[in-house]
C-alpha positions as a Markdown table, in Angstrom:
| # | Residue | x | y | z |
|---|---|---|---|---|
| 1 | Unk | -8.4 | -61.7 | 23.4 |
| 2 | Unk | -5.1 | -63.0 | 24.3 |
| 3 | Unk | -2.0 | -61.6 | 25.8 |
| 4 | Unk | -0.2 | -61.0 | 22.3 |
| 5 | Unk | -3.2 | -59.3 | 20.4 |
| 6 | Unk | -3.5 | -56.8 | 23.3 |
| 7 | Unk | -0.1 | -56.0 | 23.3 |
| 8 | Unk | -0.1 | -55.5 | 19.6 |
| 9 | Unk | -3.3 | -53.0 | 20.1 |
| 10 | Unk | -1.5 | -50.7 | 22.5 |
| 11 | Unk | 1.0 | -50.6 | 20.2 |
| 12 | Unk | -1.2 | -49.7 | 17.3 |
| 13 | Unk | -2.6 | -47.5 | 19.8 |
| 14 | Unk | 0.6 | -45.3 | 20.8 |
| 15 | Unk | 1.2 | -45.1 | 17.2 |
| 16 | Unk | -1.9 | -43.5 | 16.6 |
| 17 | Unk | -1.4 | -41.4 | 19.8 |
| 18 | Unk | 2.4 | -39.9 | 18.1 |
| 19 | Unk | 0.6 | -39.7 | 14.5 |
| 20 | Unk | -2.3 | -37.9 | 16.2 |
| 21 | Unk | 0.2 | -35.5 | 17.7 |
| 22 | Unk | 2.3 | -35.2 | 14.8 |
| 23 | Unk | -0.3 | -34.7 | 12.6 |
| 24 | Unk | -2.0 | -31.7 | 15.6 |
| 25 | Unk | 1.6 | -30.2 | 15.7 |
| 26 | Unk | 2.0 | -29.9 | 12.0 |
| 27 | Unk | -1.3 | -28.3 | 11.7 |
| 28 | Unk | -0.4 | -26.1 | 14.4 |
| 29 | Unk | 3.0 | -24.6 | 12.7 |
| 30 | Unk | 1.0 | -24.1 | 9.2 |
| 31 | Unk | -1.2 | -22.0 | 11.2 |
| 32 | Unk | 1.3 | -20.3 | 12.5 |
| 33 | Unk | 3.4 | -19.9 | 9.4 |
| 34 | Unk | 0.0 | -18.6 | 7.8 |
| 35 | Unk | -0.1 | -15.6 | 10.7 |
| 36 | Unk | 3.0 | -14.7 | 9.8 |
| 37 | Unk | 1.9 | -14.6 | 5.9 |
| 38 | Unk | -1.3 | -12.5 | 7.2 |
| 39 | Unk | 0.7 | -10.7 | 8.9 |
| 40 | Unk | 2.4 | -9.6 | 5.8 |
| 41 | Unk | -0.2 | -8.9 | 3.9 |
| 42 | Unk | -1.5 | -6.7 | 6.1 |
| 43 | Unk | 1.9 | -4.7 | 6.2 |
| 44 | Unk | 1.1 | -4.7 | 2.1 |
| 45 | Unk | -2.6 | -3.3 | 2.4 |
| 46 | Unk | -0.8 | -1.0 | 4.8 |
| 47 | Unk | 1.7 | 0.3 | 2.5 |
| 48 | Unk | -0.9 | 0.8 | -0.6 |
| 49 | Unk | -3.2 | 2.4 | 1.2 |
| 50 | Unk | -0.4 | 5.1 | 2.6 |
| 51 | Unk | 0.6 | 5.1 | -1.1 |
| 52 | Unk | -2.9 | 5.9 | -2.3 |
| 53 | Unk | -3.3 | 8.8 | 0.3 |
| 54 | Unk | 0.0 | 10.2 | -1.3 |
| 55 | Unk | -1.4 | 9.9 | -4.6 |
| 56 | Unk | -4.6 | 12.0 | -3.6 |
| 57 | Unk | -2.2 | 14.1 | -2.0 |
| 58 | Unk | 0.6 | 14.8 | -5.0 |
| 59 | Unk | -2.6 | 14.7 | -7.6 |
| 60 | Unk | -4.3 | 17.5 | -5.6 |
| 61 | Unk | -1.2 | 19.6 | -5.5 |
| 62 | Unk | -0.8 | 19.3 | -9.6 |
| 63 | Unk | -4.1 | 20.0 | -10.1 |
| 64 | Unk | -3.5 | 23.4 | -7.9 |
| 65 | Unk | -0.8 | 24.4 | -9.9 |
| 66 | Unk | -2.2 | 26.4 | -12.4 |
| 67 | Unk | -4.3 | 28.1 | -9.8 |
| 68 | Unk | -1.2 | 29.1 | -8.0 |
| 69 | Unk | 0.2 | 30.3 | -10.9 |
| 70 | Unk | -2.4 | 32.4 | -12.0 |
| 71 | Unk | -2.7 | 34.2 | -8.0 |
| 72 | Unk | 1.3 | 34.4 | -8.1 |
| 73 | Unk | 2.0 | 35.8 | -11.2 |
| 74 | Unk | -1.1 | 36.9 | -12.3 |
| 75 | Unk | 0.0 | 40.4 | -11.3 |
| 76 | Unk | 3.3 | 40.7 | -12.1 |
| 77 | Unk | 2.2 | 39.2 | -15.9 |
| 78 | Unk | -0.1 | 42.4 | -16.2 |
| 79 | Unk | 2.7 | 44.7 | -15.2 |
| 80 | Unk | 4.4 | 43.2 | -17.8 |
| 81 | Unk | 1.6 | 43.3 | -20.8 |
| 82 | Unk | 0.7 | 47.1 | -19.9 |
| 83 | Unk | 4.6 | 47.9 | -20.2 |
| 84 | Unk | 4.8 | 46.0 | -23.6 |
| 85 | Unk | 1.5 | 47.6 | -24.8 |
| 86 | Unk | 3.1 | 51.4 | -23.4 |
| 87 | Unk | 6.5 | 50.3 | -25.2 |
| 88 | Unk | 4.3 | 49.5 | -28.6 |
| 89 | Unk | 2.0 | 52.9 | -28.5 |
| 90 | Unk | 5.6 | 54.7 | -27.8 |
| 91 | Unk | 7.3 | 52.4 | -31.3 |
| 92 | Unk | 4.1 | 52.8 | -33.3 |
| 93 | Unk | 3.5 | 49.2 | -33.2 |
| 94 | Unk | 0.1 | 48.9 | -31.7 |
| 95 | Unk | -1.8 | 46.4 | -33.4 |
């Protein structure tokens, strides 16, 4: 091989050494660009799951709420119905 061809293939060489680097260094910031994107979605997965445990916890609460009415008021709204049904014997209205 002579002197010219040779220096030709270490040219063609070093070019494939820079692409080869290029090319390993481009990889190498999608990879990292994708950890961040992870990254993110993990935040997300994160964030609906805290918003699902709220759910739970705000649906569990309405669903109490007729309970805790009944146990709150339950005896202040017989007070109330035996005073009406005294006030109705006392009118004559008594059904």
């Amino acid at each position: 091989m002579d002197t010219e061809t040779k220096v030709q293939f270490e040219k063609m060489h070093e070019s494939f050494d820079k692409l080869a680097v290029m090319v390993a260094n481009g990889f190498a910031e999608v990879r990292e660009r994708f950890e961040h994107v992870d990254q993110r979605f993990d935040r997300v997965d994160e964030d609906i799951a805290e918003l699902r445990n709220e759910i739970r916890s705000i649906r569990a609460e309405i669903e109490r709420i007729p309970d805790d009415i009944d146990a709150t008021y339950a005896g202040t709204l017989n007070s109330l119905l035996e005073r009406v049904s005294v006030i109705e014997k006392k009118l004559g209205i008594t059904a």
